[in-house]
Backbone bond lengths (Angstrom), bond angles and torsions (degrees), N, CA, C in turn:
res aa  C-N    CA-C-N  psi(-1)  N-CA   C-N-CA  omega(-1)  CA-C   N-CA-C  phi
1 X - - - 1.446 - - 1.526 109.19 -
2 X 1.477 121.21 141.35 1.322 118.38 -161.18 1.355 86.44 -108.81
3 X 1.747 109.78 169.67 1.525 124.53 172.80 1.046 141.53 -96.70
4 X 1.891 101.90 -2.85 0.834 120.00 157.54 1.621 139.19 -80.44
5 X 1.711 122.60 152.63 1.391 101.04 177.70 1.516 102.87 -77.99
6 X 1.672 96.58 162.49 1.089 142.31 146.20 1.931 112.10 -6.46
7 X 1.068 79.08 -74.54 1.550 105.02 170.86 1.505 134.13 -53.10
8 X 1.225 91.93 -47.74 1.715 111.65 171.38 1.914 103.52 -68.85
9 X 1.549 95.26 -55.08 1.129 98.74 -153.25 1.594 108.10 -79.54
10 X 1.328 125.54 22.91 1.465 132.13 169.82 1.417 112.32 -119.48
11 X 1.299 122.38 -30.01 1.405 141.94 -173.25 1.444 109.66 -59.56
12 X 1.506 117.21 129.98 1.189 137.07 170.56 1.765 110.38 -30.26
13 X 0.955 118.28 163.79 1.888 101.75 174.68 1.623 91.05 -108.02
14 X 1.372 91.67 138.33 1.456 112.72 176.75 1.433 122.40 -56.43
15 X 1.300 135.94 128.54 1.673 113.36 -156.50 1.866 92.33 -130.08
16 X 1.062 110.05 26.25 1.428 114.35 167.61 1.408 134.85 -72.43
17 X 1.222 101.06 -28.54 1.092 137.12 -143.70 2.553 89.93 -78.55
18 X 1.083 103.68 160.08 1.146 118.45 155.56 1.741 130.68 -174.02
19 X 1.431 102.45 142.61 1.642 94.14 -163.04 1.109 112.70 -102.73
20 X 1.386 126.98 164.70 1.608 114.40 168.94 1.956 92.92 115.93
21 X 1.253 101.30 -174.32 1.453 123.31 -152.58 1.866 93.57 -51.24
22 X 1.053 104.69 161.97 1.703 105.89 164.69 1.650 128.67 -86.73
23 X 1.127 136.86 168.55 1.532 121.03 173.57 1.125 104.93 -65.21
24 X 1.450 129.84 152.98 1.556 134.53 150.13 1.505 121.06 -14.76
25 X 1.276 113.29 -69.49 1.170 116.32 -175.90 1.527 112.30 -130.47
26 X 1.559 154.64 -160.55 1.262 147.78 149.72 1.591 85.67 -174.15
27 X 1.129 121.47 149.74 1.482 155.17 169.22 1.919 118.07 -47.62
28 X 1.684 97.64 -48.21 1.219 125.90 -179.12 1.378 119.71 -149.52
29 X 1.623 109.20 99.15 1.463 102.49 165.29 2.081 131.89 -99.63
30 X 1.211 90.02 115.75 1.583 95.53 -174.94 1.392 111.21 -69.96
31 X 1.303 112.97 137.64 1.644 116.15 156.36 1.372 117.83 -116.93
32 X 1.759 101.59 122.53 1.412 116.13 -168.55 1.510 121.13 116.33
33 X 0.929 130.89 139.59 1.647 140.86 -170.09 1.050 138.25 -119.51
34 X 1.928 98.40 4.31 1.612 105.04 171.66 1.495 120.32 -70.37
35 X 1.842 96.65 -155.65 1.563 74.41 176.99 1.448 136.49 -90.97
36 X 1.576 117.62 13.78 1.179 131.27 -166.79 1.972 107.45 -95.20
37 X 1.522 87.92 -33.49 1.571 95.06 177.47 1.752 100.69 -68.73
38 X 1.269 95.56 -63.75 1.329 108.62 176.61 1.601 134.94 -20.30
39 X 1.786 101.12 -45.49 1.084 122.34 -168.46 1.606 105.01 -89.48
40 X 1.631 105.58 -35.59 1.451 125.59 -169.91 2.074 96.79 -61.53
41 X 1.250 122.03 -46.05 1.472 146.22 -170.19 1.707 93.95 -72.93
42 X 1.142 104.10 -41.52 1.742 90.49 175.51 1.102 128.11 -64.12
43 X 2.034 101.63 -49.70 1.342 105.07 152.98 1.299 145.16 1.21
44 X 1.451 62.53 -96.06 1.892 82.67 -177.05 1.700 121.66 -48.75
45 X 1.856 97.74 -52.59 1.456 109.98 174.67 1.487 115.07 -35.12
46 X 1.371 107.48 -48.95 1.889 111.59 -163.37 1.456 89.63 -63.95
47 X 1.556 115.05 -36.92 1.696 83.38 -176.19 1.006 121.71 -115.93
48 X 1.167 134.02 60.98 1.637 163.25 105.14 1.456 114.80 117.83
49 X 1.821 108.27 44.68 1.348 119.45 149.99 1.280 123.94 -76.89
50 X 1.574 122.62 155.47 1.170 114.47 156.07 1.218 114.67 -83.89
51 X 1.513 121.03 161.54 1.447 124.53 -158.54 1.513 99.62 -165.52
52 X 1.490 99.76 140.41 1.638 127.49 177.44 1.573 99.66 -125.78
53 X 0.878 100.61 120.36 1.670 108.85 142.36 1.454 131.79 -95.48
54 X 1.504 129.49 139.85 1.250 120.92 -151.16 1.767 90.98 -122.50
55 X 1.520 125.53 127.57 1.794 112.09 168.93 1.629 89.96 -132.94
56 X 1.338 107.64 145.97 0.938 92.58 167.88 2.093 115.67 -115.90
57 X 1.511 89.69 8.05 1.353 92.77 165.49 1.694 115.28 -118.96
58 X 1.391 109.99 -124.21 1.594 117.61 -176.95 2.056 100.06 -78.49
59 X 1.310 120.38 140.86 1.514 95.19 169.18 1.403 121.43 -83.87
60 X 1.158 134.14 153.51 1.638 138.49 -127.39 1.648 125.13 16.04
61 X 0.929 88.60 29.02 1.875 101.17 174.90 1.590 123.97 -63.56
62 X 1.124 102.56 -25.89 1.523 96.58 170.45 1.800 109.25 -116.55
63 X 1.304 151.07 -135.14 1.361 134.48 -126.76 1.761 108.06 -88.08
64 X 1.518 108.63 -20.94 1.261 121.78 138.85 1.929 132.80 -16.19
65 X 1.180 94.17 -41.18 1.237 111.64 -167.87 1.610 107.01 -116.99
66 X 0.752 130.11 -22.37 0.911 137.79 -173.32 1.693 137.60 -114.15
67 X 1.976 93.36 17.51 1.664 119.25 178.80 1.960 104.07 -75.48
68 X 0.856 106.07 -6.49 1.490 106.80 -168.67 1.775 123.65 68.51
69 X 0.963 103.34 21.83 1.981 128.35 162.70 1.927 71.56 74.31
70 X 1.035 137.21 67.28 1.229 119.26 154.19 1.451 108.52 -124.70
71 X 1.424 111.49 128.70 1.780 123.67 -164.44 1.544 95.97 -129.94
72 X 1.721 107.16 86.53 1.650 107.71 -170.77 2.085 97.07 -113.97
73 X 1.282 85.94 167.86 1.535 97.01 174.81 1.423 109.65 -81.35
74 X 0.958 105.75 -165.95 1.758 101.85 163.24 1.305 92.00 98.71
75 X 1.599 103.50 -164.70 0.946 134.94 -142.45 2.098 107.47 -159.30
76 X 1.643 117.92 109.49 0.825 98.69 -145.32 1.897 101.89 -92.45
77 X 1.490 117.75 24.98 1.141 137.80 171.30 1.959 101.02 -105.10
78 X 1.673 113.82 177.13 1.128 92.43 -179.81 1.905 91.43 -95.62
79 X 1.492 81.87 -179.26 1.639 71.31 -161.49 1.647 107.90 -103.83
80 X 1.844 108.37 -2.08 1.203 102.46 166.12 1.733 119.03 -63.31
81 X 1.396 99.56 -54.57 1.667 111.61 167.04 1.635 93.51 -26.15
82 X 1.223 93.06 -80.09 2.021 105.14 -145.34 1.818 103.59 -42.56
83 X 1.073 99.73 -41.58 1.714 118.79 158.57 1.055 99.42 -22.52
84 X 1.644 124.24 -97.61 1.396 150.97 -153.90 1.932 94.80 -43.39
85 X 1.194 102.74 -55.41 1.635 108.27 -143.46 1.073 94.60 -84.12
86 X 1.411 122.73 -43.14 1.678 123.42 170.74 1.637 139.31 -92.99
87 X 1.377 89.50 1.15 1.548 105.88 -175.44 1.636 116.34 60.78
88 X 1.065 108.54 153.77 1.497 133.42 -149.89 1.195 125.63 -49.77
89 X 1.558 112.17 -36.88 1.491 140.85 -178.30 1.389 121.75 -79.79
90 X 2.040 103.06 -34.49 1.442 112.06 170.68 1.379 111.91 -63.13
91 X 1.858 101.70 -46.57 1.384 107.80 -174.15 1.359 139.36 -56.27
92 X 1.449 100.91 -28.96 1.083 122.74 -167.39 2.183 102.63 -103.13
93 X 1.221 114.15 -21.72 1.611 110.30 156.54 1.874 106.40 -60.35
94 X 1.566 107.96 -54.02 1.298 89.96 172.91 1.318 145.82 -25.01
95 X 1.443 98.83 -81.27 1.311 144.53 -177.31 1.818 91.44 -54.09
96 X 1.332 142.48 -42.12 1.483 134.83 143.18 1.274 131.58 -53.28
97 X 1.088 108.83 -27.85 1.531 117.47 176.99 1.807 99.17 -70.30
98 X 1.303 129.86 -64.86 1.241 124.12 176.50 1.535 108.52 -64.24
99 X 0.967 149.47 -25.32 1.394 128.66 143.89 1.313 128.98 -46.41
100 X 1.003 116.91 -55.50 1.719 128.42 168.99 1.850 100.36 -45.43
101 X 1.364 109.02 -65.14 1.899 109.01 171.05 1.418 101.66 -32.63
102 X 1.266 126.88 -60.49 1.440 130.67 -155.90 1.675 107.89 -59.90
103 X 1.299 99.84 -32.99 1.987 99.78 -162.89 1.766 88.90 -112.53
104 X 1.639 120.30 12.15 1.346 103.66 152.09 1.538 100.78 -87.09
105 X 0.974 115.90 -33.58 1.928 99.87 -167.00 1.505 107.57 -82.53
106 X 1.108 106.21 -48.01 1.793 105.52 151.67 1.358 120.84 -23.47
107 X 1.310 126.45 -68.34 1.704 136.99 -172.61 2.060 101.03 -77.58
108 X 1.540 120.42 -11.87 0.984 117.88 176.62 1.536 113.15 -83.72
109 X 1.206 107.58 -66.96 1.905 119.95 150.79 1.699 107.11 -2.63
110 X 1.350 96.57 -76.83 1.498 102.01 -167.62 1.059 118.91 -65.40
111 X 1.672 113.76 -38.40 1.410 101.66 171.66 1.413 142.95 -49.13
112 X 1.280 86.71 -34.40 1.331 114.88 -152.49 1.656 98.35 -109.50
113 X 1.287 124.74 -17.73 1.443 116.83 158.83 1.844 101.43 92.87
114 X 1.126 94.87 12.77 1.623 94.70 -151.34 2.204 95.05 -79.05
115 X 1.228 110.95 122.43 1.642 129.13 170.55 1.460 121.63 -66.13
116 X 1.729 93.80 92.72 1.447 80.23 -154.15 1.691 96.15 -150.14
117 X 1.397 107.24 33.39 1.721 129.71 179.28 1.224 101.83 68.59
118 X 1.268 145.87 -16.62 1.322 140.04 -139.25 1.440 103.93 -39.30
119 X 1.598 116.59 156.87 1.736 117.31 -176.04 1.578 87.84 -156.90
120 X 1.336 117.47 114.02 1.535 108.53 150.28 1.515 112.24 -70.23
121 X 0.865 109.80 94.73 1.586 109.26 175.45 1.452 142.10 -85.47
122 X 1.796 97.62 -34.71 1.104 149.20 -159.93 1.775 117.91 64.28
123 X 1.496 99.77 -145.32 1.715 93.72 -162.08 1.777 95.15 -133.15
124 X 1.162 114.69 145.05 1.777 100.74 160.16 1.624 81.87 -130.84
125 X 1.570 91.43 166.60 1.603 114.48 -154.20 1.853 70.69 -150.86
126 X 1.763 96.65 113.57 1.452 111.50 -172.11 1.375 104.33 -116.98
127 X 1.487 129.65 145.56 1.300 125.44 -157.88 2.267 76.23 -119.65
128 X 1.243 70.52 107.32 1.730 97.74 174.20 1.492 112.76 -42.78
129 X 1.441 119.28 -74.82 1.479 104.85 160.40 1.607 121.96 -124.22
130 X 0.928 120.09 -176.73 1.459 144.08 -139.98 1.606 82.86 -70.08
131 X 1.367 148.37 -36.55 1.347 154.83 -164.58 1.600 98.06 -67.00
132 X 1.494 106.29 -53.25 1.729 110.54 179.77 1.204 125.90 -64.11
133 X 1.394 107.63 0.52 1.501 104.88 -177.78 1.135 121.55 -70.34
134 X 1.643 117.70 -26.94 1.821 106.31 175.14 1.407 118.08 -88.47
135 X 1.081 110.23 -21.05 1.773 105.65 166.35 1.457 116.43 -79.00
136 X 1.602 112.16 -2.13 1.712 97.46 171.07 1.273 93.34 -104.16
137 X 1.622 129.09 -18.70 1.378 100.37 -169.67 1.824 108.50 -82.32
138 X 1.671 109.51 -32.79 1.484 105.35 167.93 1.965 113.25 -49.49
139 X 1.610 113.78 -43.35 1.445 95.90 175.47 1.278 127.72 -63.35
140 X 1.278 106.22 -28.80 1.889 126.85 165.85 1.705 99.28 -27.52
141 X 1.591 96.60 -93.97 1.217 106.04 -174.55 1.425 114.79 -51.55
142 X 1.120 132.50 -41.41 1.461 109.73 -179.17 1.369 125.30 -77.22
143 X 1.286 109.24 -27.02 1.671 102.04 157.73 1.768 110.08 -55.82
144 X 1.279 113.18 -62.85 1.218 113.22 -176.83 1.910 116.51 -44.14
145 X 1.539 121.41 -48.63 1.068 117.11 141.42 1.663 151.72 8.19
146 X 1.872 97.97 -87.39 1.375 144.47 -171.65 1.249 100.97 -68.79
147 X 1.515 109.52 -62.37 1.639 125.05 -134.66 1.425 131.03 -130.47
148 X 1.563 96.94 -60.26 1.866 116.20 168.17 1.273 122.87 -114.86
149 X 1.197 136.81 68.14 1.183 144.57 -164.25 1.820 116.44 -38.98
150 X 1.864 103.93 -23.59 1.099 106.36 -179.49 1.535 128.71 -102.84
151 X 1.353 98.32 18.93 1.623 112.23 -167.12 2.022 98.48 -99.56
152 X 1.518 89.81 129.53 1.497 108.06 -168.58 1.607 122.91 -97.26
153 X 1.184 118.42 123.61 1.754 95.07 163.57 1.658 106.76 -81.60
154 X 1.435 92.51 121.73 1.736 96.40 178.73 2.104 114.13 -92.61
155 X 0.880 103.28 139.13 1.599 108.18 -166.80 1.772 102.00 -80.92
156 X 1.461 106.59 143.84 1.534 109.95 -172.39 1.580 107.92 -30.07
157 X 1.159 123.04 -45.42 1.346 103.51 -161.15 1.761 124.04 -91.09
158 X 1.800 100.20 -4.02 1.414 103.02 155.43 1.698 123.00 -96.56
159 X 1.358 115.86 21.70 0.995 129.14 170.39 1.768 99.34 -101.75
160 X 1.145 119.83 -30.56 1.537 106.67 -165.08 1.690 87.44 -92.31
161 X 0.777 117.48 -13.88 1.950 119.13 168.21 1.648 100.55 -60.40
162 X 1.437 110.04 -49.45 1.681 110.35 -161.02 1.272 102.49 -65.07
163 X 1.219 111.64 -64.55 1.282 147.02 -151.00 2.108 101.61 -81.20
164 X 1.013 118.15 3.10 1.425 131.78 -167.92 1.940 111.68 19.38
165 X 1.052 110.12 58.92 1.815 114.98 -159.22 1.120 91.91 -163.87
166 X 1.547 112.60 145.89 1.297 137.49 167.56 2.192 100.62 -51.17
167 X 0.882 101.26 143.71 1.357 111.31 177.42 1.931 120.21 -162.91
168 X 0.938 123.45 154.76 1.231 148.90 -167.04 1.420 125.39 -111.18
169 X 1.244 99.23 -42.23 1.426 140.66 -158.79 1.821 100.16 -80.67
170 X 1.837 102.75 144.61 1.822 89.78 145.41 1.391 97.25 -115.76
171 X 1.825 83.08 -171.70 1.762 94.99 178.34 1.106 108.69 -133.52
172 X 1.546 146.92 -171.21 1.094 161.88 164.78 1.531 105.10 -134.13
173 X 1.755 97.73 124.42 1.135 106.15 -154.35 1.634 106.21 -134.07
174 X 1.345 113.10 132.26 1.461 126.10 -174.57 1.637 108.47 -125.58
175 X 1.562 108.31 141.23 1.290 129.45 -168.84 1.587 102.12 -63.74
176 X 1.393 104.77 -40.87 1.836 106.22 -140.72 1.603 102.61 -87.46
177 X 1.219 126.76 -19.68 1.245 121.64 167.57 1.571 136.31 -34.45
178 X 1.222 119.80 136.70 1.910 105.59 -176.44 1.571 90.76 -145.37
179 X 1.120 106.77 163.78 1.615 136.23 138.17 1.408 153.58 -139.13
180 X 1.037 133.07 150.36 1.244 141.05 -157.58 1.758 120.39 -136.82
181 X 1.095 110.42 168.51 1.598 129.41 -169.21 1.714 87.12 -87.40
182 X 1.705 115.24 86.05 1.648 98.81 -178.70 1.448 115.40 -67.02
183 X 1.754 107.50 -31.17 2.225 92.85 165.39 1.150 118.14 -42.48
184 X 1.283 106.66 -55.69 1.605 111.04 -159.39 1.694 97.76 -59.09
185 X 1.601 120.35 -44.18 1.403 109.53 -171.68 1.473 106.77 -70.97
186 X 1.517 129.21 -12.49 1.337 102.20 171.40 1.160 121.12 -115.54
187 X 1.557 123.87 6.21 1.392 127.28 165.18 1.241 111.34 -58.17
188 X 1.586 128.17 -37.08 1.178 125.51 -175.49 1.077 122.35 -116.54
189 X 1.636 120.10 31.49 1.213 130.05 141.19 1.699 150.06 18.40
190 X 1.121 108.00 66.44 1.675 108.11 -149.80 1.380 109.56 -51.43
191 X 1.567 122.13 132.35 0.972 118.94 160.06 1.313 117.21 61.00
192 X 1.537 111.75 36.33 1.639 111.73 179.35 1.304 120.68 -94.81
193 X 1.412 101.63 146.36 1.624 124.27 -164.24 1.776 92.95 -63.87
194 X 1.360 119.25 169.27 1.396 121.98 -179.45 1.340 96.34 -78.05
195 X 1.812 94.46 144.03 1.824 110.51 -174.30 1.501 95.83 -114.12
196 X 1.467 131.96 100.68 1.505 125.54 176.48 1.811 101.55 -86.39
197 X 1.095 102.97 117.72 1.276 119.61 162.24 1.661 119.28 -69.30
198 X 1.036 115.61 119.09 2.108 112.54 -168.27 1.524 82.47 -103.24
C-alpha cells in the first residue's frame, strides 16, 4: 500500500512549476501551492498583478491533495450544533459560503475547460449507526428549514438505492454537492502565475 493519495498518485504532473532563482521583483509573492495559494495567485494574476508562488515541496502535495476530489456544501461541523452555538444567521452565512466555494470551482472547470472528472453528484451525510439517526434527522430538517429547502432525509432503503450496498443506515441528502480529480484540476491550472519550487 502506497502513501500516497489516490489523487496525487494518478494526476497528470503539474508542469507549472519552475526552479532556480526567483524574478527580480513580483507584486505578490505566495507561500504554498495548494489550492488556496493557488487560487489566491490566480486572483490576483487575472487582475493584473505580478505573482509568484512559492512550494517548497510537490504542488498540492500535502492536504490539498489529499481531500479526495470531494467539493461538498455544507458545513463540516453538524449544522444543528453550529446553529445552537452560533445562531442561525452565522450558521446559515456558513453553510452559503461553502456552497458559493462549490459553484466557484464549478464555474472555474467550465470556463476554463479544465478535465478533471467533474460530477455534480451531490453529497449524502449518513448517520453511521442507528443511534445517529435523530441528530441527522433534526440537522436534516433544519438545514432544510434555514437554508436548502431541497435537502432530504432519505429512509434506509433509498439510501441503499444511492449508495448501491446493503445498508441500515439513513442519510441526509443534498443536490449541490460534486467531485472531481483535484490533480487533474490543478495540474492544468489555467493561466498560472510561475510556481518556483525551493
Amino acid at each position: 500500500m502506497g502513501s500516497e493519495s489516490y489523487w496525487l498518485d494518478t494526476a497528470p504532473a503539474f508542469t507549472g512549476a519552475q526552479l532556480g532563482a526567483l524574478p527580480g521583483q513580483v507584486d505578490v509573492a505566495i507561500v504554498g501551492g495548494g489550492f488556496t495559494g493557488l487560487a489566491a495567485a490566480r486572483a490576483l494574476a487575472l487582475k493584473g498583478a505580478s505573482v509568484v508562488v512559492l512550494e517548497a515541496g510537490r504542488v498540492i502535495g500535502e492536504a490539498s491533495g489529499r481531500n479526495g476530489g470531494q467539493c461538498n456544501t455544507g458545513v463540516a461541523q453538524d449544522y444543528a450544533g453550529l446553529s445552537a452555538s452560533l445562531g442561525a444567521d452565522k450558521a446559515r452565512a456558513y453553510y452559503q459560503a461553502y456552497e458559493s466555494a462549490v459553484q466557484s470551482v464549478v464555474s472555474l472547470v467550465e470556463q476554463e475547460q479544465i478535465a478533471c472528472d467533474l460530477i455534480r453528484n451531490g453529497k449524502l451525510k449518513l448517520a453511521a449507526k442507528p443511534m445517529h439517526y435523530e441528530g441527522l434527522a433534526r440537522t436534516c430538517e433544519l438545514i432544510r428549514k434555514e437554508v436548502d429547502a431541497d435537502v432530504e432525509l432519505l429512509t434506509a432503503e433509498q439510501t441503499r438505492a444511492e449508495v448501491n450496498r446493503p445498508s441500515s443506515t439513513v442519510a441526509c441528502c443534498s443536490e449541490t454537492g460534486c467531485r472531481c480529480m483535484s490533480g487533474a484540476l490543478v495540474s492544468v491550472w489555467p493561466r498560472p502565475p510561475p510556481v518556483m519550487v525551493r
